[in-house]
C-alpha positions as CSV (number, residue, x, y, z in Angstrom):
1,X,74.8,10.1,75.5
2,X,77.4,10.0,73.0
3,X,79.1,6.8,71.9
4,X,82.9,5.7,71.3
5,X,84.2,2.8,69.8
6,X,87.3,1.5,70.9
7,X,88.9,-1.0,69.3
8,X,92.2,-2.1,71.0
9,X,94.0,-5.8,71.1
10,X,95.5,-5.3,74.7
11,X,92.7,-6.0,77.2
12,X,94.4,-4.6,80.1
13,X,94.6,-1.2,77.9
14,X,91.3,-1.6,76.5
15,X,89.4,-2.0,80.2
16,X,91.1,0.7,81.3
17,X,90.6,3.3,79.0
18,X,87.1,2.2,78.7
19,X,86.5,2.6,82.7
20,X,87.9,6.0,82.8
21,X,86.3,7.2,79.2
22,X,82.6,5.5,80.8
23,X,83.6,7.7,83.9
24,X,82.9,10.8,81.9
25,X,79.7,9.7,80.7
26,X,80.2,8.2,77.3
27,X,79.1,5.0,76.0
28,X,81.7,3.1,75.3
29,X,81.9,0.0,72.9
30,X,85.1,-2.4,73.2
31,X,86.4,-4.2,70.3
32,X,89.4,-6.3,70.0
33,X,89.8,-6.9,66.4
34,X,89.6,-4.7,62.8
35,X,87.4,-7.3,61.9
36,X,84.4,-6.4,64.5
37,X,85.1,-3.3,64.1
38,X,83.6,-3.1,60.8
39,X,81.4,-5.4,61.1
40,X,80.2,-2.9,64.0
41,X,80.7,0.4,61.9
42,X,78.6,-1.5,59.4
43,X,75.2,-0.9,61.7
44,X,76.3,2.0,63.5
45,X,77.4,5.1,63.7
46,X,79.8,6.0,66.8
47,X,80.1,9.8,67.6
48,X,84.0,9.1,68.0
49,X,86.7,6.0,67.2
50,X,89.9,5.4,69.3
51,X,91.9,2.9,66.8
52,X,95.3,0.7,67.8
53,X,97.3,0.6,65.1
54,X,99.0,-2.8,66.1
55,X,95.7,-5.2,65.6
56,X,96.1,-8.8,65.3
57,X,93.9,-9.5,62.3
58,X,94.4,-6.6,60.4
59,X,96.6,-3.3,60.6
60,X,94.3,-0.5,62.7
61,X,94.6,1.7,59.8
62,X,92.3,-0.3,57.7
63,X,89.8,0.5,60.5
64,X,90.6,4.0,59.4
65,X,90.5,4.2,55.3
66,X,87.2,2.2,55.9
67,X,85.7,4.7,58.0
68,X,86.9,7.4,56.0
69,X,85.7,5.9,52.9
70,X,81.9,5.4,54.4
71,X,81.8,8.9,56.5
72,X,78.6,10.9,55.8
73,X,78.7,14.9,55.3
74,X,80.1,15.2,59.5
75,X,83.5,13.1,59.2
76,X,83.7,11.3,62.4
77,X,86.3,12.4,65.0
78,X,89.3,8.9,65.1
79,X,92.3,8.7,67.1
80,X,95.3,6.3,66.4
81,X,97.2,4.9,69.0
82,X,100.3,2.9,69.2
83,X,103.3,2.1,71.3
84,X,105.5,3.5,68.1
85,X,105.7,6.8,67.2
86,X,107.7,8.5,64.6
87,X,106.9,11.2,61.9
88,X,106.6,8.8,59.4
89,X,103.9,6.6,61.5
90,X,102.2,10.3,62.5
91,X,102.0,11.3,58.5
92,X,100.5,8.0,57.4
93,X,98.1,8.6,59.8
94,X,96.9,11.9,59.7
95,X,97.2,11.4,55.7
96,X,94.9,8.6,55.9
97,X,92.1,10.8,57.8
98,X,93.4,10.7,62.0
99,X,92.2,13.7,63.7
100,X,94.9,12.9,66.6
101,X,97.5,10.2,67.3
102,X,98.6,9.2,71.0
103,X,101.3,7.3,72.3
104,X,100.8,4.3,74.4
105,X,100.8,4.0,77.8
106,X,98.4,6.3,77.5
107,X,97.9,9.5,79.2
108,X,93.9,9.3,80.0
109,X,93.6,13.1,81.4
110,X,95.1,14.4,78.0
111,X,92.7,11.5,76.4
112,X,89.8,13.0,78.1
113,X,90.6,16.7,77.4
114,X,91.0,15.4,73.6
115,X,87.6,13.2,73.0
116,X,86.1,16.4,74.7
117,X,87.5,18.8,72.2
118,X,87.0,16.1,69.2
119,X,83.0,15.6,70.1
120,X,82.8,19.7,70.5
121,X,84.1,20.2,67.3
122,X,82.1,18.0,65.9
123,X,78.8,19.1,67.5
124,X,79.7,22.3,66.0
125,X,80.1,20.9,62.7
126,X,76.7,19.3,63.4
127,X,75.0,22.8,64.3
128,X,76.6,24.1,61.4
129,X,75.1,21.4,58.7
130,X,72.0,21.8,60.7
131,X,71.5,25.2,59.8
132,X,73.2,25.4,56.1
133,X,69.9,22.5,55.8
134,X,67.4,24.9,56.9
135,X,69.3,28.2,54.9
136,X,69.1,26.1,51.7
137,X,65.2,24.9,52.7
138,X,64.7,28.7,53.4
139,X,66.0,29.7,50.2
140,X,64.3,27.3,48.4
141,X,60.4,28.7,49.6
142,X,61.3,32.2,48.9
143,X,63.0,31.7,45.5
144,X,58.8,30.8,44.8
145,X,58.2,34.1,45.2
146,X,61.3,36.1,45.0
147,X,63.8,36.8,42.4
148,X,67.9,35.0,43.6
149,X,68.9,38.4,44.5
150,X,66.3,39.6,46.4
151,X,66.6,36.3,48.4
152,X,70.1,36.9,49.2
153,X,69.0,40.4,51.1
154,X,66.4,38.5,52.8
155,X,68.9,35.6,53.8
156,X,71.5,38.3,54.6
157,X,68.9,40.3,56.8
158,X,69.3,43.6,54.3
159,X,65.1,43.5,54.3
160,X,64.2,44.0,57.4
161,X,61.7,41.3,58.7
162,X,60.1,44.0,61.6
163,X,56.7,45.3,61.6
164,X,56.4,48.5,59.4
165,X,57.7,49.3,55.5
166,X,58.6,52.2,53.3
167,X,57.5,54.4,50.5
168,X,58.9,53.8,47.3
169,X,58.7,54.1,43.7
170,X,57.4,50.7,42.3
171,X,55.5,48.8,39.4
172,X,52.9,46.5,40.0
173,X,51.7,44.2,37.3
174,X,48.5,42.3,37.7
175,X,48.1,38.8,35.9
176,X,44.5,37.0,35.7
177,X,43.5,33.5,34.1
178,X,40.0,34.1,32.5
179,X,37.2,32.1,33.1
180,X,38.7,30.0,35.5
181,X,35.7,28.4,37.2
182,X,33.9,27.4,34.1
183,X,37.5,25.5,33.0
184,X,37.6,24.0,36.8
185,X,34.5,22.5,36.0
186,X,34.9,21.4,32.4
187,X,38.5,19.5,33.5
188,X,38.1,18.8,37.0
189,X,39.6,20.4,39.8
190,X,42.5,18.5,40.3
191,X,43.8,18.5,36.5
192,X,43.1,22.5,36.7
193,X,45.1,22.9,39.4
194,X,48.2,20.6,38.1
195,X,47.6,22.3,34.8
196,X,47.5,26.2,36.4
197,X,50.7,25.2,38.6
198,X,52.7,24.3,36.0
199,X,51.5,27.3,34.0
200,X,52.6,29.5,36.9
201,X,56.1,28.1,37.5
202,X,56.6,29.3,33.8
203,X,55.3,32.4,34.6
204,X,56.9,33.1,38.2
205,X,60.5,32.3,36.0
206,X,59.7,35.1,34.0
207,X,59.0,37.7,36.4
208,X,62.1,36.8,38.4
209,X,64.2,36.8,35.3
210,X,63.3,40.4,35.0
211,X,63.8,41.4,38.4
212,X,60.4,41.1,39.3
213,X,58.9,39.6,42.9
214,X,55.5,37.3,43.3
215,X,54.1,39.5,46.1
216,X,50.8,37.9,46.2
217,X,49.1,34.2,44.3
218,X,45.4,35.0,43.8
219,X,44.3,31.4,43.0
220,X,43.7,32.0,39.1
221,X,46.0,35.0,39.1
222,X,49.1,36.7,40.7
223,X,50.4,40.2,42.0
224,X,53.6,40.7,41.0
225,X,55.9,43.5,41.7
226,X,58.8,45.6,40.1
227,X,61.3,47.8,42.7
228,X,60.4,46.2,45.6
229,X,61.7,46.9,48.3
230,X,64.9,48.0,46.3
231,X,63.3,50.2,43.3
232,X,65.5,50.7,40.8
233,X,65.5,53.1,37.1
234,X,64.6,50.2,35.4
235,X,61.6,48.9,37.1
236,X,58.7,50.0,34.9
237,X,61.0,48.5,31.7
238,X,61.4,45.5,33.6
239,X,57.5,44.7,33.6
240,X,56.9,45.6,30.5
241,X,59.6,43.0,29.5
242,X,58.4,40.8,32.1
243,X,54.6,41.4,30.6
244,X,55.4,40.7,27.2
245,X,57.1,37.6,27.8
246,X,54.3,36.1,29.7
247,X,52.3,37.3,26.4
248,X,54.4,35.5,24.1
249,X,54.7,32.6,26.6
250,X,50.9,32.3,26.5
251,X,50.9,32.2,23.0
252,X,52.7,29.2,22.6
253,X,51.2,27.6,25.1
254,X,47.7,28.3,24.0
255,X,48.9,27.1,20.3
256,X,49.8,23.9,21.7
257,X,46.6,23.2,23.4
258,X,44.8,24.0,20.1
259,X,46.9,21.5,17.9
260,X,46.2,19.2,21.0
261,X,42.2,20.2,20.9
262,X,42.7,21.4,24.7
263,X,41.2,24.2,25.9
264,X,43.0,27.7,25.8
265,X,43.4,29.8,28.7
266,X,41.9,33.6,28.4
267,X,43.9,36.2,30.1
268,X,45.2,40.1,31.3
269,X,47.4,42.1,32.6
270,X,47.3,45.6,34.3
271,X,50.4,47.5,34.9
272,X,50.7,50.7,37.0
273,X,53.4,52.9,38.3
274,X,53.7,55.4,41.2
275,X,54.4,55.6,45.1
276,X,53.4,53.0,47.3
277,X,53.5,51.5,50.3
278,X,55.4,48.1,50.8
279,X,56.5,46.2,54.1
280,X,55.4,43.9,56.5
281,X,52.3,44.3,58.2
282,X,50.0,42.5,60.6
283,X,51.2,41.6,64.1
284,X,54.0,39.8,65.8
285,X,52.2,36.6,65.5
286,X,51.6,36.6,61.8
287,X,53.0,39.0,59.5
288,X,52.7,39.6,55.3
289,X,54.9,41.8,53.2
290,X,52.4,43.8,51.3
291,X,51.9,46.6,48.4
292,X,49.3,49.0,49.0
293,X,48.4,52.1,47.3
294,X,47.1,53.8,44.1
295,X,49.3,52.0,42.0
296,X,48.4,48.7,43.1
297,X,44.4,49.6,43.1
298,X,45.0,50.9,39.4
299,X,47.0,47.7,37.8
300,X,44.2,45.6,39.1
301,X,41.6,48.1,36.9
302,X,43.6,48.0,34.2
303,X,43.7,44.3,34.6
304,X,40.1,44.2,34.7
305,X,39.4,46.5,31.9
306,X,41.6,43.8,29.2
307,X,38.4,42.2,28.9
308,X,37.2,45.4,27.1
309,X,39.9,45.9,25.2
310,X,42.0,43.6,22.3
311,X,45.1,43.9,24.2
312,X,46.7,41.9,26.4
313,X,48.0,44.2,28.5
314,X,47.3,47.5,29.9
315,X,49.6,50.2,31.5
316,X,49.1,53.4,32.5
317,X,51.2,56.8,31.3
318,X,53.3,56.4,34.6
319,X,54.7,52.9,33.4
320,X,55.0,53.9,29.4
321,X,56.4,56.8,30.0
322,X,59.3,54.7,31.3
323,X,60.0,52.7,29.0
324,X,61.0,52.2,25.8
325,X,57.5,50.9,24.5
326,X,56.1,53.9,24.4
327,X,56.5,53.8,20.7
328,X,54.8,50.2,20.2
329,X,52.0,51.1,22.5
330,X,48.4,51.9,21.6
331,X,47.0,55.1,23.0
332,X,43.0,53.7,24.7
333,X,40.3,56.0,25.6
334,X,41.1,58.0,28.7
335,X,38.9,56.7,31.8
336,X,38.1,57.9,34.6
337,X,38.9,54.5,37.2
338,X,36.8,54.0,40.5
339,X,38.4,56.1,43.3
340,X,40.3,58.8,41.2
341,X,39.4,62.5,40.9
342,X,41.1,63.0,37.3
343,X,40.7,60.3,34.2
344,X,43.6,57.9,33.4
345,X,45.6,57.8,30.4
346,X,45.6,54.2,29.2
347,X,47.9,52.5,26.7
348,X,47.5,48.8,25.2
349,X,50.6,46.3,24.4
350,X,51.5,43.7,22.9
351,X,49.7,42.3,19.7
352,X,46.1,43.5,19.2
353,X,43.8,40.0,19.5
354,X,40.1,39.0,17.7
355,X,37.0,39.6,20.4
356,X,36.8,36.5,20.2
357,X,40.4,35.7,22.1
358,X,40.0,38.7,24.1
359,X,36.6,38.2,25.6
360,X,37.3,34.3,26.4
């Protein structure tokens, strides 16, 4: 039931308005002074105030400013009402913050049809902050794992959130903590986790500064991805970049931890390029947007094979090709990877470490 204030010095005019408004079903609270009228607003929160301006404490339009100067984001629907009316008396009014003004006697059919139209309005303003509450709690859980404007499709309903996906042209870039068991132990589970959250919001900042999605957390590792589900020319580039910077992020944070005599944290990357599947699969009752394919099967070798190698990263000739590291990058031993008919060109980047760092 929605509630009204009214707050009028005539009692006649007050009993009656309140009969008829209590008539429509509204709860209706009669005041005859501005002073327990604020005392009232002071402990609640009426869904609508009907305010004389000709009080015998106070003016009615100190009712007004202090309602107006305690509102919360849904400004509350107030009518003024007086036996005078002229434009000036309507301007300082509506100035002030009146949504209506009515002349006394009043007419309580037009009053009616008003406090209706006031409380719809705000409802609707109500709805409104309702759902601008959830967007911006929405928005907030996929900008975890989503780059801004990747969000913004999502929010916008550009990426469909149906059953079903697409082949495109993507990178995937695998990322793996080393050892991460035998550190859980040494530190405690609790401390591990703090430590490898905080790692990974670093992390996750980088990939989505270089366009770059978090499709999948693997506990001590993450799947990221490059082009999805809008690939673009720059994709590959992008997690190299994105690759090199978690590299040189590492770095510092593993020189820290030495100077601090913490332990380090051991890790790789595997990046692939090619065709792959990416959309939503699952059922209607619980759905994933996944990667699948060759590309994403071969980042997680190359991932894997950074423990043989002293690189941090490894990419295939799909993703160097791409870019413009091809240069920097250190031709590997061709292998032939579980699953594939012909060997695969391998190239290592980033700064070639000891066995010791690499095998950590």
């Amino acid at each position: 039931m929605e509630s009204i204030l009214i707050v009028e010095t005539d009692p006649a005019e007050g009993a009656q308005l309140k009969q008829f408004l209590s008539s429509w079903g509204y709860e209706i609270t009669l005041l005859e002074n501005a002073q327990k009228a604020i005392a009232h607003l002071s402990v609640n929160t009426p869904d609508l105030a009907i305010i004389d301006l000709h009080l015998e404490d106070h003016p009615g339009i100190e009712i007004l400013k202090h309602i107006r100067d305690t509102d919360g984001p849904i400004p509350m629907p107030v009518f003024t009402i007086s036996t005078e009316d002229s434009p000036e008396i309507r301007i300082v009014c509506m100035s002030t913050g009146a949504d209506d003004f009515l002349t006394k006697p009043i007419n309580l059919p037009d009053v009616a049809m008003k406090v209706q139209q006031a409380l719809e309005r705000a409802r609707y303003r109500k709805e409104i902050q309702a759902l601008n509450a959830k967007l911006e709690k929405d928005k907030k859980s996929l900008l975890r794992y989503f780059s801004e404007d990747l969000v913004e499709k999502i929010l916008n309903e550009e990426i469909s959130t149906e059953l079903g996906g697409t082949i495109i042209e993507a990178t995937i870039m695998f990322f793996d903590i080393r050892s991460s068991t035998t550190l859980a132990e040494k530190i405690g589970p609790q401390e591990y986790a703090q430590t490898i959250s905080e790692l990974f919001g670093d992390l996750m900042d980088i990939v989505f500064g270089r366009k770059g999605s978090i499709n999948e957390l693997l506990g001590d590792g993450f799947l990221a991805t490059f082009g999805c589900p809008f690939p673009h020319a720059g994709d590959a580039e992008n997690a190299l970049d994105a690759a090199l910077a978690i590299e040189a992020h590492m770095q510092m944070v593993n020189d820290l931890r030495r100077s601090a005599n913490q332990f380090v944290f051991g890790y790789g990357m595997g990046v692939a390029s090619g065709r792959i599947f990416a959309g939503n699969i699952g059922s209607v009752r619980m759905m994933k947007y996944a990667v699948m394919g060759d590309p994403v099967n071969t980042a997680a070798r190359l991932e894997e094979l950074t423990k043989r190698y002293p690189y941090p990263i490894i990419a295939d000739e799909a993703t160097i090709s791409k870019t413009r590291h091809k240069e920097s990058s250190q031709a590997l031993p061709s292998i032939q990877l579980r699953g594939k008919t012909t060997p695969t060109r391998l190239f290592g980047v980033g700064a070639k470490r000891s066995e010791t760092e690499f095998t950590i």
